[in-house]
N, C-alpha and C positions, 0 to 999 in steps of 0.2 A: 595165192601170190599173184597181184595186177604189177604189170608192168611199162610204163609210159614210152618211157624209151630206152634203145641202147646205145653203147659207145666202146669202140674198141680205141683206147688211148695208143700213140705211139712213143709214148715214156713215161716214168713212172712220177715225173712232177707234174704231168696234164693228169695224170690218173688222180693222183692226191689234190691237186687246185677245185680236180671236177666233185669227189668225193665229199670235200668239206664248204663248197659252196650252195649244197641245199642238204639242212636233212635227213631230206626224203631220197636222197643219192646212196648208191648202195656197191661195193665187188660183189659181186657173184662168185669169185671163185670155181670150181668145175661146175656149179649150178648141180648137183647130185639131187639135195636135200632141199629145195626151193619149195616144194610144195608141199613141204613140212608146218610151212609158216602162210600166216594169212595176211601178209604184211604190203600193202601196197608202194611200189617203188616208183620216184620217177624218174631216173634211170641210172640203169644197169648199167655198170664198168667193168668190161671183160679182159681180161690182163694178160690175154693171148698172145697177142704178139708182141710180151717186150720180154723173149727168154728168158722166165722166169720154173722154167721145166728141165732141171738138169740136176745129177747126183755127184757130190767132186770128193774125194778123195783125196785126203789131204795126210801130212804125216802127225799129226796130233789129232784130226779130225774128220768128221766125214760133215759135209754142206749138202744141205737139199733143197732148193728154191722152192719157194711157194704152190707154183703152179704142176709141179711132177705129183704124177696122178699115182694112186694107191697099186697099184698094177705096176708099175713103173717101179714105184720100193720094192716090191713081192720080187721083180724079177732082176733087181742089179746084186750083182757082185760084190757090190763095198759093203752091202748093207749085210749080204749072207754072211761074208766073211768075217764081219765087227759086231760088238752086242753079241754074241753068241747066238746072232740070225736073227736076233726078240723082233726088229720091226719089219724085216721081211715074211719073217712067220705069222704074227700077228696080222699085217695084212693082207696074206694070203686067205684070212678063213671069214674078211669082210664080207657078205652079200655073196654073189656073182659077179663073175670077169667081167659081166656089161657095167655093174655099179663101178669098181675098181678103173674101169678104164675110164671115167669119167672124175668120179669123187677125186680130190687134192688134199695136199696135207696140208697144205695153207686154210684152204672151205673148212676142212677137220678142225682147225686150232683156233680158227675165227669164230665157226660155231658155238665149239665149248657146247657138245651134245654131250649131253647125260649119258647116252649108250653106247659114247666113244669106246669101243674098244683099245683102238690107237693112242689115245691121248692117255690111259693108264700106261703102256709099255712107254713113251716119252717121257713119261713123267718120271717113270721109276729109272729113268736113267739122265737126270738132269738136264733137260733138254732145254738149250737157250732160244728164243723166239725174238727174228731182228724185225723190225718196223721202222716205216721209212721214214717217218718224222720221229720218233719218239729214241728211237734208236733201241736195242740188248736189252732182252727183261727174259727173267725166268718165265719157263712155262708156267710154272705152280704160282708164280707172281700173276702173271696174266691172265689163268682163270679166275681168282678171285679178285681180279677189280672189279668195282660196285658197276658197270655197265661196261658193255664193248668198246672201244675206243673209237675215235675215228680216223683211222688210218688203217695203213695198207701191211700186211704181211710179206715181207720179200723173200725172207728163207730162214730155215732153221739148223741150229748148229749143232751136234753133238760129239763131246768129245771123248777121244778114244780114251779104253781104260780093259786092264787086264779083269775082266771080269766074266761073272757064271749068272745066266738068267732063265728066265721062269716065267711062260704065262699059263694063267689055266682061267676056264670060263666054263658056266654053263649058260647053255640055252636049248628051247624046247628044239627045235631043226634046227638044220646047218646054215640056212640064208633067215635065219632071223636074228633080232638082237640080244645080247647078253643080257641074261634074268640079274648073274652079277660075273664083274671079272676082277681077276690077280693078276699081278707085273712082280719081281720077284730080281732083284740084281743086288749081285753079292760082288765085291770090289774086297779085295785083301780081309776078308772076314767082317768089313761094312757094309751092312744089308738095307739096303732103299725099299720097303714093301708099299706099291700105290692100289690103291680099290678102284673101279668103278663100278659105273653102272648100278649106283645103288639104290635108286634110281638115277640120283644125282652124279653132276660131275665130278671124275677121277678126283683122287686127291692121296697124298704120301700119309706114312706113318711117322708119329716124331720118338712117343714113348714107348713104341715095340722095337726101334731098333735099338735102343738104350738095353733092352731086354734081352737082346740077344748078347750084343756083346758082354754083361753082367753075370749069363749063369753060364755053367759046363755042363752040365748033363742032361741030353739032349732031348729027354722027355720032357724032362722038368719045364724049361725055357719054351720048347716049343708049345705043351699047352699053358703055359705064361703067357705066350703072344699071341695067341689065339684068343684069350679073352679080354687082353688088351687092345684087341681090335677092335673087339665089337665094343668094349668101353669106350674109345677114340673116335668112332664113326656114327653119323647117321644114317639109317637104311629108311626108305621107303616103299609104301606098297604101289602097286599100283596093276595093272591088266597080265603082265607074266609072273608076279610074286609078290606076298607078302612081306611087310619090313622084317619078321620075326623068321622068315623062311629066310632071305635073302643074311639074315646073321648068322642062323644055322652054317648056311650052306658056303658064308666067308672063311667062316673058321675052318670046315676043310679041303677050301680051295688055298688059301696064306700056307696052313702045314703041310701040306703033299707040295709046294711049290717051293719052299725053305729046304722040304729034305731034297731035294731035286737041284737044288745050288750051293750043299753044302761043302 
């Protein structure tokens, strides 16, 4: 990652005018994962000073601006207390407190990393993503557009719901990334299951939750949607696991995480 120059905008229409007038113009975001990529920029818009770092608490919803770092979800309140803690938990077990206090969940949603941890738990729980020109697109909308957009992330929305959730992951140590993960959120007997890390990015199930709510007997349905996943999903291989392992090891990470919100 080369980078020409920087720019701390002081509002979010110089940030966006500066963004879409070259390019080669780029957010950084917490800058975590920049030298992930080999991409030369010519310059960086750092979104620091337009408060875009706060958790609001709302009565149908909980709001998290762009810029509030993954340490920052781990340690608030609204997030323990809603979701039944899914993205507080989930990013508690990101990296190290040094990544966490840096990384954003804005950098997380813009990237659209394959080894998101995070972005399976948002997913599996409808997570709305607002941008400043384009305005409200689902998250599962916005990983799959054919390329990133160009615009800015301001905050993301998610609303409250009487619900039981579930993450499970494996990987080789605790500060490396998910071989594969599960997200797992069960709403009045409607079950949202997202995969990631498969290598690719997160993504929901449509005909496993059709499955669930269709049988009764709970062996029966659960290994029903165990093999509806791996039929529904592509897995690949790649330096921590094979596509063939990474199926194995969906199917008992979806069922241990189903019985665990039922």
């Amino acid at each position: 990652m080369r980078i020409s120059n920087y720019l701390k905008p002081k509002s979010l229409d110089e940030a966006y005018t500066e963004l879409i007038s070259d390019g080669n113009n780029a957010v950084i975001g917490g800058g975590a994962y920049l030298k992930l990529g080999n991409r030369k920029i010519n310059k960086a818009i750092d979104l620091y000073d337009l408060n875009l770092n706060y958790i609001k608490e709302q009565n149908n919803f909980v709001e998290i601006g762009a810029m509030t770092t993954l340490r920052e979800i781990e340690e608030s309140k609204a997030l323990k207390d809603n979701f039944g803690g899914l993205i507080s938990k989930v990013s508690s077990i990101i990296m190290g407190v040094q990544l966490r206090n840096v990384a954003t969940i804005g950098g997380t949603i813009g990237g659209r990393y394959g080894f998101s941890d995070l972005l399976t738990a948002l997913i599996a729980l409808d997570t709305k993503v607002f941008l400043y020109n384009r305005g409200e697109i689902s998250l599962e909308d916005f990983i799959v557009l054919p390329q990133i957009p160009r615009d800015i992330i301001t905050k993301v929305i998610i609303d409250k719901k009487n619900c039981k959730t579930c993450f499970k992951d494996l990987r080789n140590t605790t500060t490396d990334f998910s071989i594969v993960n599960v997200a797992v959120c069960n709403t009045n007997n409607n079950f949202k299951i997202a995969i990631g890390a498969r290598p690719g990015v997160a993504k929901a199930t449509c005909k496993s939750m059709e499955i669930i709510k269709d049988l009764h007997v709970p062996e029966e349905w659960i290994n029903n949607l165990c093999d509806s996943v791996v039929d529904e999903f592509s897995f690949g291989s790649d330096l921590r696991g094979s596509k063939e392992y990474r199926k194995e090891v969906a199917k008992v990470l979806v069922k241990r995480a189903v019985m665990e919100v039922l």
